[in-house]
C-alpha positions as CSV (number, residue, x, y, z in Angstrom):
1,X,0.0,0.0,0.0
2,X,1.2,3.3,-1.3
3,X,2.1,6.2,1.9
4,X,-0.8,8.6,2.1
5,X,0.6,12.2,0.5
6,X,1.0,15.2,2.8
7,X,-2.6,16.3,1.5
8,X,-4.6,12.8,2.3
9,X,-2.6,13.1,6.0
10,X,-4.3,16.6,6.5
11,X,-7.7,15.0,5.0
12,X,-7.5,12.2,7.7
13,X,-6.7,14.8,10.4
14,X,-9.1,17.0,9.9
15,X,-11.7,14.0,10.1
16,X,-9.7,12.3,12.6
17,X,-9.3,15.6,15.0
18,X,-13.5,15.7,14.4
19,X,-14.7,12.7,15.3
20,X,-12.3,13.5,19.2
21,X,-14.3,16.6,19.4
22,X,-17.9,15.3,18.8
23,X,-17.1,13.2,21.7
24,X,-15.9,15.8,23.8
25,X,-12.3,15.2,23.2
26,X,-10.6,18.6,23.4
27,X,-7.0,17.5,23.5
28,X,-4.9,14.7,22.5
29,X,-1.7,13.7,22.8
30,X,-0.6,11.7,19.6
31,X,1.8,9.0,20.8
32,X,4.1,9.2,18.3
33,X,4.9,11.0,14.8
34,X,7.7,11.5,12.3
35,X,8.7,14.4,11.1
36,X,6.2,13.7,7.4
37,X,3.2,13.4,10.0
38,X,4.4,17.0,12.0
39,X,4.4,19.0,8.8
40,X,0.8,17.9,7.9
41,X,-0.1,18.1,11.5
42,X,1.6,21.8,10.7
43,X,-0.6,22.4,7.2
44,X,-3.9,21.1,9.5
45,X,-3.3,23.6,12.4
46,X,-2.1,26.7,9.6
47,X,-5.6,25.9,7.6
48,X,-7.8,25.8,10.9
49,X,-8.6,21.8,10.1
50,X,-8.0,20.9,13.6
51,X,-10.8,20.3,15.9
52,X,-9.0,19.5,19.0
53,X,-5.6,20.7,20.3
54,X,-2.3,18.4,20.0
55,X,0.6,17.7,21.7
56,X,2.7,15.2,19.8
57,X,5.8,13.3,20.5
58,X,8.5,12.7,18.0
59,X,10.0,9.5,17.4
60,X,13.3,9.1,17.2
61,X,14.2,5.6,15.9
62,X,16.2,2.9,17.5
63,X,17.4,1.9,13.8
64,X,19.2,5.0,13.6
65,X,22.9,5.8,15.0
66,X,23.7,7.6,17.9
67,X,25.1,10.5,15.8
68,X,21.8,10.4,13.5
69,X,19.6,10.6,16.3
70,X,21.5,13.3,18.1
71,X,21.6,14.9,14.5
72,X,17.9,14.4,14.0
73,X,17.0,16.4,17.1
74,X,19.8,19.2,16.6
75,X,17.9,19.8,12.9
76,X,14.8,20.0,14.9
77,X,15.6,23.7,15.6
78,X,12.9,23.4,18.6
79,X,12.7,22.0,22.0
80,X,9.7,20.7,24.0
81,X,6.6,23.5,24.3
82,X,7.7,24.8,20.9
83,X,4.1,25.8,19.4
84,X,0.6,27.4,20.2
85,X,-2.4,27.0,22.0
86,X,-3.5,24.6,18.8
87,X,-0.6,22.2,18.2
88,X,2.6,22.3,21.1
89,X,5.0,19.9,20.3
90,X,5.1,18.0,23.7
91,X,8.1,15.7,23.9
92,X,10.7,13.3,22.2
93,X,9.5,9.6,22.1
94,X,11.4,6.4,22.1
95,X,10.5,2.8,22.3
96,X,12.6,0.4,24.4
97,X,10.8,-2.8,23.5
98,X,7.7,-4.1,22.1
99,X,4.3,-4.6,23.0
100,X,2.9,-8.0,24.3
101,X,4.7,-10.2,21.5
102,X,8.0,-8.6,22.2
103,X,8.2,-6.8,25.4
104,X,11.4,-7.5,27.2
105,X,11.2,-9.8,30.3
106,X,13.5,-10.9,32.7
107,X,12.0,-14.7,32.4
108,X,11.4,-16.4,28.9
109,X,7.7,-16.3,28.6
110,X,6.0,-19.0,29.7
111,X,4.8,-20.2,26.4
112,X,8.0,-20.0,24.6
113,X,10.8,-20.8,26.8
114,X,13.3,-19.7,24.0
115,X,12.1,-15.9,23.5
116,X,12.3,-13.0,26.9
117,X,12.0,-10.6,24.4
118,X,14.0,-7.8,22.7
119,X,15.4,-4.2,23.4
120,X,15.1,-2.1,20.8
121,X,17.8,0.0,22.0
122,X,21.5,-0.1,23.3
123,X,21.5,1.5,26.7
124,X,24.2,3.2,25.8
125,X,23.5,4.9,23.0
126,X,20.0,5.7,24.7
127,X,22.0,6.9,27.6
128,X,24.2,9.5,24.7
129,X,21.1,10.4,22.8
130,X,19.2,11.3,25.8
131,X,21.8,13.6,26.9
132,X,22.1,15.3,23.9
133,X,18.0,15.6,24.3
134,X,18.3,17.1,27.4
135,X,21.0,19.2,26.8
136,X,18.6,21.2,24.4
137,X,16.0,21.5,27.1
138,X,13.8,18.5,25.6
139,X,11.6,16.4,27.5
140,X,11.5,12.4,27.0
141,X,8.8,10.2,26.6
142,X,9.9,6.3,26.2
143,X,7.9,3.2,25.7
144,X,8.6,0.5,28.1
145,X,6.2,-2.7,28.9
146,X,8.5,-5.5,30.3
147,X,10.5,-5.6,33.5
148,X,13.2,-6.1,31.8
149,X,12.9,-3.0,29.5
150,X,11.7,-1.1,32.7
151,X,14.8,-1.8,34.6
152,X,17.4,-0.8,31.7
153,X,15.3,2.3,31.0
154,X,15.3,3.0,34.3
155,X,19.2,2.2,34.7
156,X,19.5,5.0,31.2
157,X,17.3,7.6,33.0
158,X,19.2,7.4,36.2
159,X,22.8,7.3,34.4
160,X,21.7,10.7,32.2
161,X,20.1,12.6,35.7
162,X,23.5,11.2,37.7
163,X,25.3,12.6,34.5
164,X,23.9,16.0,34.4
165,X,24.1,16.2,38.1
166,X,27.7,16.1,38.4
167,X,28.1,18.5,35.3
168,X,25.6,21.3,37.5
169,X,27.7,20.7,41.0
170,X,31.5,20.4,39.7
171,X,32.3,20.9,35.9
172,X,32.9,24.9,35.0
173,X,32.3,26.2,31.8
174,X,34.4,27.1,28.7
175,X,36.5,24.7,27.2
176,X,36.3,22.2,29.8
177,X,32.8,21.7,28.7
178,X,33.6,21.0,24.9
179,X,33.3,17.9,23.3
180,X,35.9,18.7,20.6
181,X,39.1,16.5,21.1
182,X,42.5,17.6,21.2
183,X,45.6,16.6,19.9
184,X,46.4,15.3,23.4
185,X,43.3,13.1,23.3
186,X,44.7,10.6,21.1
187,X,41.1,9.0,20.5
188,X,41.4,8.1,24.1
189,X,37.6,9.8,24.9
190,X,36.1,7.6,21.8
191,X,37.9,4.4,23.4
192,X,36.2,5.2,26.7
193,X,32.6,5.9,25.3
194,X,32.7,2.6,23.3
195,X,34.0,0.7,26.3
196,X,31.3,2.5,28.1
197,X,28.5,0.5,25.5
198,X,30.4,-3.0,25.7
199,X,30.4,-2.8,29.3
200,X,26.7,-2.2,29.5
201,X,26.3,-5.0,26.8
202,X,28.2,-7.1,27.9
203,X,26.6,-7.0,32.0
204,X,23.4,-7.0,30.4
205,X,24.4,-10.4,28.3
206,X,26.3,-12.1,31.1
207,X,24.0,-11.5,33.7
208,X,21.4,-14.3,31.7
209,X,23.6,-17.0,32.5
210,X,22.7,-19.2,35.2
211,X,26.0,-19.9,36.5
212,X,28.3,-17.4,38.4
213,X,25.1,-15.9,40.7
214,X,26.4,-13.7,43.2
215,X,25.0,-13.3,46.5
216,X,22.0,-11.3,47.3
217,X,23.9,-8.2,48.5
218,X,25.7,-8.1,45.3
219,X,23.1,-5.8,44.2
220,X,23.3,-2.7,47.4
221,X,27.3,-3.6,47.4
222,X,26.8,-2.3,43.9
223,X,25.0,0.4,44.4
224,X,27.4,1.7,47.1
225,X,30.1,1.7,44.5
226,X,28.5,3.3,41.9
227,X,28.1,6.0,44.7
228,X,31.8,6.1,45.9
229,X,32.9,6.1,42.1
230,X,30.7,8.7,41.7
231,X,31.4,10.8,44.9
232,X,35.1,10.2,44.0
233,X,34.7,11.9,40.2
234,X,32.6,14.5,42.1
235,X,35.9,15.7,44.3
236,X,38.1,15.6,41.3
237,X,35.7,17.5,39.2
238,X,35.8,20.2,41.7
239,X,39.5,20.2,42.8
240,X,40.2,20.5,39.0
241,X,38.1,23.4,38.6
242,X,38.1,24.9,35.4
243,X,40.3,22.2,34.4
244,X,38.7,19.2,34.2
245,X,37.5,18.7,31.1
246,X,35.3,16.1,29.4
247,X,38.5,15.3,26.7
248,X,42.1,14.9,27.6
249,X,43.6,18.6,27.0
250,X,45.8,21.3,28.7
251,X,45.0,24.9,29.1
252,X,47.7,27.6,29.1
253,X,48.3,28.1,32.5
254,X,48.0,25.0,34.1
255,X,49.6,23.8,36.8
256,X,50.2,20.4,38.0
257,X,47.3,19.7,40.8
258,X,48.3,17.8,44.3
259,X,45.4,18.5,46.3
260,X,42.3,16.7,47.3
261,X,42.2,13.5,45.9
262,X,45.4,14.1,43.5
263,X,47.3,13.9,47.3
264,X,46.6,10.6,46.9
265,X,45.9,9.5,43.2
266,X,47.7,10.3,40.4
267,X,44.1,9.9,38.3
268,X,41.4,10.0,40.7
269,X,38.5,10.6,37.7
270,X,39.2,7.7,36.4
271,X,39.7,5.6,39.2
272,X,36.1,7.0,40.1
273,X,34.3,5.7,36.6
274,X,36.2,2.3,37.4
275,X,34.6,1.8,40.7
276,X,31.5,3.1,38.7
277,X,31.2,0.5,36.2
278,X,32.8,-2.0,39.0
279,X,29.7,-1.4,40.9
280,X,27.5,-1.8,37.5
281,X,29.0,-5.1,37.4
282,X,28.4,-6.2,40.6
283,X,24.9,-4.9,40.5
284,X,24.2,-7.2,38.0
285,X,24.7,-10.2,40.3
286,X,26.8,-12.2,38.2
287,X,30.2,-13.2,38.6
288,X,31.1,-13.5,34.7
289,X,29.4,-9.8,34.6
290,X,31.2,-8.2,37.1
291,X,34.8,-10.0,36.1
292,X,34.5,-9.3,32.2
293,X,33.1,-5.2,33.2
294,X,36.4,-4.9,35.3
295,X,38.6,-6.0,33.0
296,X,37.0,-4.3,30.2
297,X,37.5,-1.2,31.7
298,X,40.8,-1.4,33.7
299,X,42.3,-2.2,29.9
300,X,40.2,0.7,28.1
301,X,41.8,3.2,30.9
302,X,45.2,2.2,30.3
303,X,46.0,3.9,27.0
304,X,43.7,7.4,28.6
305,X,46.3,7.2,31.9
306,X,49.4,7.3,30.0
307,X,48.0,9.6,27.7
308,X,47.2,11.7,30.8
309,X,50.3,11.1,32.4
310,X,52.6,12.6,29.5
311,X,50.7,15.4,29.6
312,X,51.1,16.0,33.5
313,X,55.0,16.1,32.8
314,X,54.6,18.8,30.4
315,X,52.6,21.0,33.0
């Protein structure tokens, strides 16, 4: 079946929109539109074909990359609220899993012993993407129907709030803030953020297997962790000041640092996401989850502290 033209949507809307109002309907909130479906709910509003008001949510597609769905909502030009009385644009929508054939469950369902369901998404990519969303003041709506999907969303929304977070208490602005890397860099930051996504994969694939089960305090041992890796990026964040910077670079000016933390560590910040995704691990309560996370990142850390190190002689 042929795509309805821009002119048949508007048709279909102005029927559509109709039909809510004869019923009393005076809003609606469509679940979720691309960006076709928004500029004919744009020709409807402009032409006074609407009979109710609308908030929709744009999708943003799990088939896309990280960098095309972070483009995709740059080229937006608009944030959540953008709009009038008639048609607001409401929020950004994802979908984690999928409805009752495909939701993503902890257990294999109980008529098919083979199949838990699927995640449409990496958590994290979801985890980049939704920082980049928030970032430009945009509000997130995500479809989630398993416990499974629930828990990982959950785990995405809590790493992008923990995120910004430490960004509002310790990280100045300027060029510490940009994401541009430096010659000193040395494609360290990419090596991190990838590690960052096998890690999470890699938890979230290990933790399935049945042997290896950690204890039941495995999961608040975790949790502490992720708090004292946290707490322990938070002090080096604001002992470097202006300095610390989400790249590896030097500012004119800077001095080697042997305060706080640095008293005690040549590279607390990284210690602090080690313990972090240490803690991730062990959350997970699985042994092969935890041991694989550690190493993972212990190794992808390596080629960042040198980096780092060479750089703190030439200070």
């Amino acid at each position: 079946m042929p795509a309805p033209t821009r002119a048949q949507l508007v048709d279909g809307l102005e029927r559509g929109s109709a039909s809510y109002a004869a019923l009393g309907v005076g809003t609606i909130r469509e679940a979720v539109i691309n960006l076709d479906e928004l500029a004919a709910y744009q020709d409807a509003a402009e032409q006074g074909r609407l009979s109710v008001r609308v908030r929709p949510l744009i999708r943003v597609g799990n088939e896309l990359t990280a960098e095309q769905a972070i483009a995709l909502i740059e080229g937006l030009g608009v944030r959540s609220g953008f709009g009038d009385d008639w048609l607001r644009i409401w929020d950004l929508k994802f979908v984690m899993d999928g409805g009752v054939e495909g939701c993503a469950l902890e257990q294999p369902y109980a008529n098919d012993p083979a199949n838990s369901g699927h995640l449409n998404w990496d958590p994290a990519v979801m985890t980049r993407v939704c920082a980049a969303a928030v970032r430009r003041s945009w509000r997130i709506g995500t479809h989630a129907v398993g416990d499974r999907a629930l828990r990982v969303l959950l785990d995405v929304y809590e790493a992008v709030a923990a995120f910004f977070a430490l960004e509002a208490v310790a990280r100045k602005s300027g060029e510490a803030s940009e994401l541009a890397a430096t010659e000193a860099d040395q494609a360290t930051t990419k090596l991190i953020v990838a590690s960052y996504g096998l890690a999470a994969a890699l938890s979230l694939v290990l933790r399935r297997l049945p042997a290896g089960r950690l204890p039941p305090m495995s999961g608040p041992a975790g949790v502490g962790a992720v708090a004292a890796g946290l707490a322990l990026r938070a002090w080096s964040m604001r002992t470097l000041g202006g300095h610390y910077s989400r790249t590896l670079r030097t500012t004119p000016g800077q001095v080697v640092v042997d305060q706080g933390p640095y008293r005690l560590i040549r590279h607390p910040g990284y210690l602090g996401s080690i313990v972090v995704w240490t803690g991730f691990g062990v959350a997970s309560g699985s042994a092969p989850a935890a041991l694989a996370v550690v190493t993972l990142m212990s190794a992808a850390y390596r080629q960042p502290t040198a980096a780092a190190s060479r750089q703190r002689k030439k200070c």
